[in-house]
N, C-alpha and C positions, 0 to 999 in steps of 0.2 A: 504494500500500500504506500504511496507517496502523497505528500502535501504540501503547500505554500503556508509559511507565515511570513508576514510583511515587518514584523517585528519580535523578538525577543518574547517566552511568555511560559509561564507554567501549563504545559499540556498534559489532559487526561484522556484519553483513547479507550473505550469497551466495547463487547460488546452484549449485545440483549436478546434476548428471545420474544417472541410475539407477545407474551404475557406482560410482557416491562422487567424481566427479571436477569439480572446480569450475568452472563455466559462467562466471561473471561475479562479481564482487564488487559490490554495490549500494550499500553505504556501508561508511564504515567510520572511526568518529573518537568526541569525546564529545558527547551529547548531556544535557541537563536533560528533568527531568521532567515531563509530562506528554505530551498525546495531540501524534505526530508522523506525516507525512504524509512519505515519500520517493516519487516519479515512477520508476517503473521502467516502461523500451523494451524489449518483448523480441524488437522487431526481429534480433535477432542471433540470436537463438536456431531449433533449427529444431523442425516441429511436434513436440509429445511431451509426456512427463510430467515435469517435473522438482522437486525440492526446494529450499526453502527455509530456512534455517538462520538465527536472530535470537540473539545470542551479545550477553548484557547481564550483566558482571561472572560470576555463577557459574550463571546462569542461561542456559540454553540451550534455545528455541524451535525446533520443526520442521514447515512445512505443505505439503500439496501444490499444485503449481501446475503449471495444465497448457494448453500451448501449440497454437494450434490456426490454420488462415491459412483 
């Protein structure tokens, strides 16, 4: 997974299941700005839809991601 932050900023990365209920945490610390690249296994997961949540200062991202074997 890759992303833009235009500035410096405490990032939190998870993700969720259709319930609202959090699968995994992907990261979670500060990062500086510009284009960042985190490895995410979704080994753990099992097939299905789930969400994605990118929490950058007051800014809060949402995508779908969906899991398939």
């Amino acid at each position: 997974m890759s992303f833009f932050l235009p500035s410096g900023a405490n990032v939190d990365i998870a993700i969720y299941d259709l319930l609202g209920r959090r699968v995994e945490r992907v990261f979670g610390g500060r990062l500086g700005e510009g284009v960042h690249r985190l490895p995410f296994d979704a080994g753990g997961c099992a097939p299905g839809l789930y969400f994605l949540k990118l929490r950058s200062g007051t800014d809060v991202r949402t995508g779908k991601l969906t899991v398939v074997r």
